[in-house]
C-alpha angles and dihedrals in degrees: 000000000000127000130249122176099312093334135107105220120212116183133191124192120218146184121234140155096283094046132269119347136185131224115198115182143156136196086280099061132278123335097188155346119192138153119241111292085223089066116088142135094288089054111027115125118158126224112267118243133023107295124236104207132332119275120231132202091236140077108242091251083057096050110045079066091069118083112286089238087080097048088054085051094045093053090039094051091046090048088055094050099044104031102006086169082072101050095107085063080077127072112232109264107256116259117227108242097220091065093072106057091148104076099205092055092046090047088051091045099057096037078052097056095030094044109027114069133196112280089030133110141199143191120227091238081055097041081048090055095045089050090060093250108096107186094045103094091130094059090047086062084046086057091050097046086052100041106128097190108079116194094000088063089044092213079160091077095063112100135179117265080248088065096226124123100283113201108295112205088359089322085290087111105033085135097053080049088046095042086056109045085052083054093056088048083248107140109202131183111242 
């Protein structure tokens, strides 16, 4: 366990679809879920196949001692990338309060995972205007570039007003962002 503000951090690796991804929680809720930083552009392949569930680093006896928080991410992640249709069967895994200590990214965060479905997009002047702060569509796109839940924040989903790709990650994982949205039955012009 590793430290972060007042919270004890536990952390669990898995495999998935798009490569190897880490789920970081507390008591309070997720700290963060993020792909592999080794895995870009020049590198992305995905797995082969439809997945079936995720795959953890852990046996299942390991595991129940980690905070149940990761065990809700890790069903609701499995579900996405098996079923993604079903996702809204599962309730959305709690985010730790103490992540967003920018209010204005928390608030965008939330407004993005509530609002925002599968198979949706939005661009970040619209996502400004749902998070009550029309004008701000270039701290929206601050909010993206910080937001440390991958997948479960769907920042893929945020789209230029121009509806191509965007740069996904700093444009270093436009095809994680392309493969996604494909997952999700979204077409998007890159």
């Amino acid at each position: 366990m590793t430290k972060h503000l007042s919270c004890d951090l536990s952390s669990v690796y898995i495999s998935s679809p798009i490569g190897s991804m880490i789920i970081k929680s507390c008591t309070k809720g997720l700290h963060s879920v993020s792909q592999s930083d080794a895995i870009d552009d020049s590198n992305f392949d995905v797995i082969a196949g439809k997945c079936k569930s995720v795959k953890h680093d852990m046996d299942p006896k390991q595991l129940e001692k980690h905070y149940p928080i990761i065990n809700d991410c890790v069903a609701w992640l499995s579900l996405y990338f098996s079923e993604p249709q079903m996702i809204s069967s599962l309730q959305l895994p709690e985010l730790c309060p103490t992540v967003a200590t920018d209010k204005f990214h928390g608030r965008v965060w939330i407004t993005l995972a509530q609002q925002v479905g599968l198979g949706s997009t939005v661009s970040y002047k619209d996502l400004a205007k749902m998070a009550g702060s029309p004008g701000a569509a270039r701290a929206v796109g601050s909010a993206m570039a910080n937001n440390p839940f991958q997948i479960v924040v769907p920042c893929h989903r945020v789209l230029p007003s121009s509806g191509r790709l965007g740069n996904y990650a700093y444009g270093k994982k436009n095809k994680v962002k392309s493969w996604l949205l494909h997952h999700e039955g979204v077409s998007v012009l890159i």
